[in-house]
C-alpha positions in Angstrom: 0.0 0.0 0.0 1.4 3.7 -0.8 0.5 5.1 2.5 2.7 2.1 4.1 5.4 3.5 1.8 5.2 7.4 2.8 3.5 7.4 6.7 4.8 5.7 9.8 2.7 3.9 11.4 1.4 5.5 13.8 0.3 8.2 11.7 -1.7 5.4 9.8 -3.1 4.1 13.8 -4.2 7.9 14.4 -6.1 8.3 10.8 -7.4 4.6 11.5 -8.2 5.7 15.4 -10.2 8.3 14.4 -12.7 5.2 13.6 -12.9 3.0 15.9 -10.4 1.9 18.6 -11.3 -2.0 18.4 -11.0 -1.9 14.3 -8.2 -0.3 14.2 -6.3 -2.5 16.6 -7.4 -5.5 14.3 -6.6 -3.9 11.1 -3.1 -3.0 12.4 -3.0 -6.7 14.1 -2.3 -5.1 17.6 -4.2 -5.3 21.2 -6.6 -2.3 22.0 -3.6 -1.8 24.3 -0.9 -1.8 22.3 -2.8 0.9 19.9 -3.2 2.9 22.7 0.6 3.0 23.4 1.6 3.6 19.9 -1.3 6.6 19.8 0.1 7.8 23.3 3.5 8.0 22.0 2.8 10.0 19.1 1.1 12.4 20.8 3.8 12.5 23.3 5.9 13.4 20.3 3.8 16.2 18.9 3.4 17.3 22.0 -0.1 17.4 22.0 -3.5 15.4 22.5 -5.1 14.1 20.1 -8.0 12.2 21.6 -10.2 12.6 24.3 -10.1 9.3 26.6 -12.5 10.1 29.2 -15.3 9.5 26.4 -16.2 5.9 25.2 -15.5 5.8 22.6 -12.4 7.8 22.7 -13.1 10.4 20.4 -10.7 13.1 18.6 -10.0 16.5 20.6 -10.8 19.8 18.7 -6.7 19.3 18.1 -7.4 15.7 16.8 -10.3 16.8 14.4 -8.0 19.8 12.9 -4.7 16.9 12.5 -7.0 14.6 11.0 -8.3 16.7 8.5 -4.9 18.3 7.4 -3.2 14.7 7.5 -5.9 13.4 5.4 -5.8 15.9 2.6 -1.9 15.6 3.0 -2.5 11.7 2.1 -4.5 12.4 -0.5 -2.7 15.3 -2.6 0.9 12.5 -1.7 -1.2 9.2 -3.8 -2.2 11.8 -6.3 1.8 13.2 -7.2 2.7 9.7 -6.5 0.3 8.2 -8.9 0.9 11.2 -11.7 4.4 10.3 -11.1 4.2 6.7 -11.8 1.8 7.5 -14.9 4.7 10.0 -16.6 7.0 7.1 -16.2 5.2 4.2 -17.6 4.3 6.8 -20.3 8.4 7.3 -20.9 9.0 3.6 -20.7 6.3 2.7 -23.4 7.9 5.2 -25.2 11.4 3.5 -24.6 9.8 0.2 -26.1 8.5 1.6 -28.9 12.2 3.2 -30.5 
């Protein structure tokens, strides 16, 4: 997957997280647990809080909502170069094949 490529991984957990807690543990083959350390220490790294824990389910902060929509545009304007990218270049190897 491109994002696999591009994101770590716990960027991926927080954009999955913004779901649902349980889901996105399985999708990412971790314990609830184990997702909670990996979101804990990326918000330890930002420096910020990115979801409210008092609420169940957890849901994103006013901080968390704003990240979330900046990261996912982010994600999507990365596939799109990467994909126009990867289009110009089969384009210039076709071309290769054909002289």
């Amino acid at each position: 997957m491109l994002e696999d490529a591009v994101y770590t991984h716990e960027w991926l957990l927080f954009i999955s997280l913004c779901g649902s807690m349980k889901e996105s543990a399985e999708l990412f083959s971790l314990s609830t647990s184990a997702a909670s350390r990996a979101l804990k220490r990326l918000e330890d790294t930002l420096e910020v809080t990115l979801f409210d824990r008092c609420s169940k389910p957890m849901t994103p902060t006013p901080d968390g909502k704003i990240l979330y929509s900046r990261v996912k545009t982010a994600m999507k304007s990365t596939r799109e170069a990467l994909e126009n990218v990867r289009e110009k270049n089969s384009l210039h190897s076709e071309l290769k094949m054909v002289s």
